[in-house]
PDB file with SEQRES, HELIX, SHEET and CRYST1 records, atoms N, CA, C and O in Angstrom:
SEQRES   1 A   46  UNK UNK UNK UNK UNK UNK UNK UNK UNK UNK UNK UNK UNK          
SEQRES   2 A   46  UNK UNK UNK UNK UNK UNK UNK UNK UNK UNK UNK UNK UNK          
SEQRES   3 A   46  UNK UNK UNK UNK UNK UNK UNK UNK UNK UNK UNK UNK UNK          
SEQRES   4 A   46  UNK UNK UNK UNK UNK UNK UNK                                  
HELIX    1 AA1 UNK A    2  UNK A   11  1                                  10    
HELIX    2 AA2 UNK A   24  UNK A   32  1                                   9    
HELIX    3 AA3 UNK A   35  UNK A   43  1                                   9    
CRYST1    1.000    1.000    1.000  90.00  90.00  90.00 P 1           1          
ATOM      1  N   UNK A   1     180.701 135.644 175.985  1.00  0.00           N  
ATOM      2  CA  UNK A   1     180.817 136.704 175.012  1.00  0.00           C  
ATOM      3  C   UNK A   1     181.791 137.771 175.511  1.00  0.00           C  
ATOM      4  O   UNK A   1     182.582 138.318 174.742  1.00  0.00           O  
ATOM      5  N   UNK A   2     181.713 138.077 176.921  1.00  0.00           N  
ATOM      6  CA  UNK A   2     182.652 139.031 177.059  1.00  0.00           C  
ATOM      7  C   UNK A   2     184.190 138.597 177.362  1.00  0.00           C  
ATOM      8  O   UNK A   2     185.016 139.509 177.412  1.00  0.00           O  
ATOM      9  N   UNK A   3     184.636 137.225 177.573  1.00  0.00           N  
ATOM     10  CA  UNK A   3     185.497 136.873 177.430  1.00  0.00           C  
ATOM     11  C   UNK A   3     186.716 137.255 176.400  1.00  0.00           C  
ATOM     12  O   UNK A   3     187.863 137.691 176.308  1.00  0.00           O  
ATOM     13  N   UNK A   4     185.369 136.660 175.571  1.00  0.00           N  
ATOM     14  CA  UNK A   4     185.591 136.946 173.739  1.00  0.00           C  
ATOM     15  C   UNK A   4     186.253 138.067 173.341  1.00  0.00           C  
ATOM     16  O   UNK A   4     187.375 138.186 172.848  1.00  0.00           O  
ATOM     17  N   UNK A   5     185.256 139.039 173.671  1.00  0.00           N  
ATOM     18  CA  UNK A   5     185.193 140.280 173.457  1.00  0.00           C  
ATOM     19  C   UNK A   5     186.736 141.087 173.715  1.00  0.00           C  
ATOM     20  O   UNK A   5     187.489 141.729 172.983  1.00  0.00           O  
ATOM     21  N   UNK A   6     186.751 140.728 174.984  1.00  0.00           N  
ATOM     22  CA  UNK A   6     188.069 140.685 175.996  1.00  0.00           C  
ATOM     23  C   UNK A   6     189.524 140.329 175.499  1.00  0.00           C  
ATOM     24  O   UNK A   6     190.532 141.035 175.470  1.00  0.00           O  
ATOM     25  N   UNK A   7     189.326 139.029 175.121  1.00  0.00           N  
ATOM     26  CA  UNK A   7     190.403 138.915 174.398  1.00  0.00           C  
ATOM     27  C   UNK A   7     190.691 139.375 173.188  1.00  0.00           C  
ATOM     28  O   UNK A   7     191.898 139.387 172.948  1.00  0.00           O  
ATOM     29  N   UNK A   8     189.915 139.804 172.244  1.00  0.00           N  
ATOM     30  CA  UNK A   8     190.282 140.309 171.102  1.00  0.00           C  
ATOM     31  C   UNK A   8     190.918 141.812 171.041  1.00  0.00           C  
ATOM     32  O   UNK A   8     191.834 142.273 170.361  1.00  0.00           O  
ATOM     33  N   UNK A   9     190.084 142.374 172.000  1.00  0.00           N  
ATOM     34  CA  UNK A   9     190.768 143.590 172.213  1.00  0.00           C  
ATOM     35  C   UNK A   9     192.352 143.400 172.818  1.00  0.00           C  
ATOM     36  O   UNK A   9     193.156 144.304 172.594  1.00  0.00           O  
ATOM     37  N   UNK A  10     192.823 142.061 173.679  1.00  0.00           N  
ATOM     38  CA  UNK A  10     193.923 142.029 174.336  1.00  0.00           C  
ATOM     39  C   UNK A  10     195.147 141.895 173.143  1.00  0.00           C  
ATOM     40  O   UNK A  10     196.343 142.186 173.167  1.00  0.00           O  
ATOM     41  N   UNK A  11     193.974 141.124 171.751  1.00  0.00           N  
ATOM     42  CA  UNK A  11     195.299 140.818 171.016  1.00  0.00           C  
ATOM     43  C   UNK A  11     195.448 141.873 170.479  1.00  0.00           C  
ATOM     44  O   UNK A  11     196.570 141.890 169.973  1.00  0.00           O  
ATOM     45  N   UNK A  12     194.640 143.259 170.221  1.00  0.00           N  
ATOM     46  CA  UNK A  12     194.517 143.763 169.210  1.00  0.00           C  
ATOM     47  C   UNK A  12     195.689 144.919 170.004  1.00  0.00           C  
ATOM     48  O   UNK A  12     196.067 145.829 169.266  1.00  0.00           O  
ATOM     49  N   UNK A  13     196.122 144.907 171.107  1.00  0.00           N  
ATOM     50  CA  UNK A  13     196.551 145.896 172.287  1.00  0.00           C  
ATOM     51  C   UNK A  13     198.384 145.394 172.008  1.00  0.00           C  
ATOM     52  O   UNK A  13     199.427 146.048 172.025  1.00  0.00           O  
ATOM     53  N   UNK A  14     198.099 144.041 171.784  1.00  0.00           N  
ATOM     54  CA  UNK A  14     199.427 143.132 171.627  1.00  0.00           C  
ATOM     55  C   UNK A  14     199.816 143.380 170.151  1.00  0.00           C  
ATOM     56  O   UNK A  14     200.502 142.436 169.759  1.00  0.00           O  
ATOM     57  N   UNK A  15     199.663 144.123 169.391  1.00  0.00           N  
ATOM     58  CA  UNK A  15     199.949 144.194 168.012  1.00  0.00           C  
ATOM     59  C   UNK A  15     199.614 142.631 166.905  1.00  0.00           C  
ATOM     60  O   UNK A  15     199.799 142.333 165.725  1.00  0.00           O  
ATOM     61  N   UNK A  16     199.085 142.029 168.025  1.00  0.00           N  
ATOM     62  CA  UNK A  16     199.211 140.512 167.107  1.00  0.00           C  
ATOM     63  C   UNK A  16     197.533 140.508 165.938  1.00  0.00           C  
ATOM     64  O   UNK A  16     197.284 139.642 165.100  1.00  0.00           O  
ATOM     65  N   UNK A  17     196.619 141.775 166.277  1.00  0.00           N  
ATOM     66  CA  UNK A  17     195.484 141.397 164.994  1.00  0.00           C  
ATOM     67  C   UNK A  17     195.566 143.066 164.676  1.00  0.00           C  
ATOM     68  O   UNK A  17     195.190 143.994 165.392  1.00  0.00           O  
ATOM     69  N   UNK A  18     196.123 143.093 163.490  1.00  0.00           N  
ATOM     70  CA  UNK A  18     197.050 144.287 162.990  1.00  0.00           C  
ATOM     71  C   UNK A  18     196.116 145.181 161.880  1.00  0.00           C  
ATOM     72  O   UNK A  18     196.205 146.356 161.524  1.00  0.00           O  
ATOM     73  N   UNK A  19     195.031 143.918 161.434  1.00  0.00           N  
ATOM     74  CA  UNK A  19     193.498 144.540 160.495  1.00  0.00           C  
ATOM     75  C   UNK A  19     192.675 144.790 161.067  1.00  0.00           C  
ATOM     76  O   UNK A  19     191.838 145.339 160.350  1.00  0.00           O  
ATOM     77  N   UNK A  20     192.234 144.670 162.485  1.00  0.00           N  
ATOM     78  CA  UNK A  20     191.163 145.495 163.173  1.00  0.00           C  
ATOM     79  C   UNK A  20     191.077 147.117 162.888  1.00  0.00           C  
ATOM     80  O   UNK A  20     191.832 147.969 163.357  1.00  0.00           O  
ATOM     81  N   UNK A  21     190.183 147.281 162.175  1.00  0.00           N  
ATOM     82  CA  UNK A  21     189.801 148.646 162.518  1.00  0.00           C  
ATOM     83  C   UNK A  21     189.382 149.324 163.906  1.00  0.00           C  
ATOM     84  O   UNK A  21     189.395 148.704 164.969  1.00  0.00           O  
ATOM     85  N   UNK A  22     189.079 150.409 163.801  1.00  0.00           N  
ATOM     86  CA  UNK A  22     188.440 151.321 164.917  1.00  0.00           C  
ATOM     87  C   UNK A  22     186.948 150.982 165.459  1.00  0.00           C  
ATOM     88  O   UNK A  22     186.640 151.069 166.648  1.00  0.00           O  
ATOM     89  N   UNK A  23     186.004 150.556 164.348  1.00  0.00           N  
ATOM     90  CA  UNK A  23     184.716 150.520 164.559  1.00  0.00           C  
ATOM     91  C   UNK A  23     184.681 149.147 165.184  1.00  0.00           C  
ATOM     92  O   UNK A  23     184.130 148.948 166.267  1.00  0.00           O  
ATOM     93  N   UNK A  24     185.359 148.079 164.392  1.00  0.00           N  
ATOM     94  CA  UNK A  24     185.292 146.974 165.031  1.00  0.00           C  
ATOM     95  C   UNK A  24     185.597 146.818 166.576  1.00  0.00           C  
ATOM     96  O   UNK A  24     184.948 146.094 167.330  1.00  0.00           O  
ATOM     97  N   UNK A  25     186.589 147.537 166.908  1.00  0.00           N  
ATOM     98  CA  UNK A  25     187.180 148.028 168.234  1.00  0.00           C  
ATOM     99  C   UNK A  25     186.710 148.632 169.125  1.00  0.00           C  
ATOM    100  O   UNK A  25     187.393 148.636 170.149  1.00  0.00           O  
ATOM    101  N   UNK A  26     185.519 149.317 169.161  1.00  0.00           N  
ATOM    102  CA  UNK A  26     184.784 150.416 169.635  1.00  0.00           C  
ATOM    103  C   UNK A  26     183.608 149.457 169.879  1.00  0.00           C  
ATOM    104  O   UNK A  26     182.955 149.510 170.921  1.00  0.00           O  
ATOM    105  N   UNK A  27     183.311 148.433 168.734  1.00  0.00           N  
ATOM    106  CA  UNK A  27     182.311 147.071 169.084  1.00  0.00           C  
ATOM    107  C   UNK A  27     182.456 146.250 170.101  1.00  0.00           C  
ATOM    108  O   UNK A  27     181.657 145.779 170.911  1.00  0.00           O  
ATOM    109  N   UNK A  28     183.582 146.148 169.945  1.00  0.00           N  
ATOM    110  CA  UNK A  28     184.114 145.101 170.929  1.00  0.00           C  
ATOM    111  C   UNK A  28     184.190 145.224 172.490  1.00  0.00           C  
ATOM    112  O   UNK A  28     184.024 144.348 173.339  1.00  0.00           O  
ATOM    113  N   UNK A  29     184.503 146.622 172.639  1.00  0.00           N  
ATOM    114  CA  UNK A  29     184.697 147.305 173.948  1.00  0.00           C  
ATOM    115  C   UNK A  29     182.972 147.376 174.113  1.00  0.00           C  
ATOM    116  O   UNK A  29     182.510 146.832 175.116  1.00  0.00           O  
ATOM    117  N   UNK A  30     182.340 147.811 173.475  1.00  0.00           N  
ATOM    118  CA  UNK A  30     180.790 148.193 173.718  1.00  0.00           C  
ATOM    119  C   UNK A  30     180.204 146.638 174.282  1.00  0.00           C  
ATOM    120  O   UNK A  30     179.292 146.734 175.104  1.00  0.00           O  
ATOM    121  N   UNK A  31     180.591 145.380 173.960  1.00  0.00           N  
ATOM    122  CA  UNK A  31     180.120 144.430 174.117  1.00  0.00           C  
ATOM    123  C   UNK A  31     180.228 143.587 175.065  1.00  0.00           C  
ATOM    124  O   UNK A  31     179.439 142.733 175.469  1.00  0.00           O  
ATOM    125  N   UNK A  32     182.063 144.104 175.658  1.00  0.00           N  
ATOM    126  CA  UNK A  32     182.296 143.775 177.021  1.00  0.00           C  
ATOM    127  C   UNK A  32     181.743 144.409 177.966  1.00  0.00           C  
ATOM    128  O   UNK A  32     181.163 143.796 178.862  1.00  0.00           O  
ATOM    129  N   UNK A  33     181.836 146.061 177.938  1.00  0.00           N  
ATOM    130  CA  UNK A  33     181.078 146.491 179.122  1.00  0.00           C  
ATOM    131  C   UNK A  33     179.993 146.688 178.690  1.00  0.00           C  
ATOM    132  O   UNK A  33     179.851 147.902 178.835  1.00  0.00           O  
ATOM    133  N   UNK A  34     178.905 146.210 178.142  1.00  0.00           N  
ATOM    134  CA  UNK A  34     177.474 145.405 178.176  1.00  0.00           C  
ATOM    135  C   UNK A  34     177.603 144.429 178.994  1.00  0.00           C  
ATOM    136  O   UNK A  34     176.780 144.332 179.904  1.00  0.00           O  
ATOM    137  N   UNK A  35     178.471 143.646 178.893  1.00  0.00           N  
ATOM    138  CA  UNK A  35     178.323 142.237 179.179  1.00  0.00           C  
ATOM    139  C   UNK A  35     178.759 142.076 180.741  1.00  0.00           C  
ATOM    140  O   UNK A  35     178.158 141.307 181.491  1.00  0.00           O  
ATOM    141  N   UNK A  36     179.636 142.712 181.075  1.00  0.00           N  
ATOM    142  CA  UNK A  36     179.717 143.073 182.349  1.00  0.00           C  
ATOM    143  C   UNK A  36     178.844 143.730 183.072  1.00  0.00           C  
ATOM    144  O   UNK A  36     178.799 143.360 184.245  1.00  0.00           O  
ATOM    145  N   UNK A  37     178.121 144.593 182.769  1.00  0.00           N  
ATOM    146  CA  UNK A  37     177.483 145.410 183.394  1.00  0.00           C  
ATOM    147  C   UNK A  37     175.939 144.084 184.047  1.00  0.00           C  
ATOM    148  O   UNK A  37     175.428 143.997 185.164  1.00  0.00           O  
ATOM    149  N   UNK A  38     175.634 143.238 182.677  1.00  0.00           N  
ATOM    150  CA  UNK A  38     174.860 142.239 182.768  1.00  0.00           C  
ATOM    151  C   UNK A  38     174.934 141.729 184.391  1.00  0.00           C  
ATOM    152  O   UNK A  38     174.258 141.887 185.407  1.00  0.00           O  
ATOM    153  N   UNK A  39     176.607 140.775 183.863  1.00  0.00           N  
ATOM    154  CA  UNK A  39     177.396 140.103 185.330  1.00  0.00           C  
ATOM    155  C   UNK A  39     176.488 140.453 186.634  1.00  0.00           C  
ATOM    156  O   UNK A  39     175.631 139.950 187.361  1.00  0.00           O  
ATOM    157  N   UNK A  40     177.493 142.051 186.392  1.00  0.00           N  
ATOM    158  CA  UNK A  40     177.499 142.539 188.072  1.00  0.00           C  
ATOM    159  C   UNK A  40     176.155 142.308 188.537  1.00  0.00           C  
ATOM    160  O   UNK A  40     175.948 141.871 189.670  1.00  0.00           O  
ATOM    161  N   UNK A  41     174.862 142.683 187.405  1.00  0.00           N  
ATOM    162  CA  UNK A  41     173.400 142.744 187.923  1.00  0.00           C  
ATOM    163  C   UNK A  41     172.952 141.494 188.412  1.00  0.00           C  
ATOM    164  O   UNK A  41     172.135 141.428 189.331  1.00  0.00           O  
ATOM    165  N   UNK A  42     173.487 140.386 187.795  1.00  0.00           N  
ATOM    166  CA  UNK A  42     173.007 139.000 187.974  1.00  0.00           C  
ATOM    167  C   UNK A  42     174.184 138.550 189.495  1.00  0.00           C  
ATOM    168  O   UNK A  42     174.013 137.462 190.047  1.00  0.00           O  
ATOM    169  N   UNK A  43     174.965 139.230 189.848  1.00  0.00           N  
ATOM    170  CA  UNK A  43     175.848 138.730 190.702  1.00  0.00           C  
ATOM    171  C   UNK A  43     175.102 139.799 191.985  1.00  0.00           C  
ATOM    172  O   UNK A  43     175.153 139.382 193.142  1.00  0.00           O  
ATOM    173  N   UNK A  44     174.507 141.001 191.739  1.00  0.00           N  
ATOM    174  CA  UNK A  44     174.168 141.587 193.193  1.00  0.00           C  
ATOM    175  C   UNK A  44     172.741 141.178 193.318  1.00  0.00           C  
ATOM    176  O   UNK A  44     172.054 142.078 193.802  1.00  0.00           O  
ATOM    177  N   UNK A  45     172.215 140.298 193.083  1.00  0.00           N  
ATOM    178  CA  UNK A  45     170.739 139.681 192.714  1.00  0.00           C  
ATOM    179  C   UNK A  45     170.851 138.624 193.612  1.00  0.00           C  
ATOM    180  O   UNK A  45     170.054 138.518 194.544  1.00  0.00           O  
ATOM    181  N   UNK A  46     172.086 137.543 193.364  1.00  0.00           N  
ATOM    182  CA  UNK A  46     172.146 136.229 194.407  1.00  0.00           C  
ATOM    183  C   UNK A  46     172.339 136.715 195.798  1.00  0.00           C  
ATOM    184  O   UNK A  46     172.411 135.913 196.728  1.00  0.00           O  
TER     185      UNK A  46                                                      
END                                                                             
């Protein structure tokens, strides 16, 4: 998911997805660093 997330914002940075709004954008970012934050917890755990 945060891959995902990740890249959409990369295209959206690249001018190449030109109908993204703001909210959608503000989603997207919210979902990566969720999703990271997940990571790191499950990575300082092993």
């Amino acid at each position: 998911m945060r891959d995902m997330a990740e890249k959409l914002l990369e295209v959206n940075q690249r001018g190449l997805w030109q109908s993204a709004n703001q909210k959608t954008l503000d989603k997207l970012q919210a979902i990566a660093l969720e999703a990271e934050g997940i990571i790191e917890n499950l990575e300082f755990r092993i």
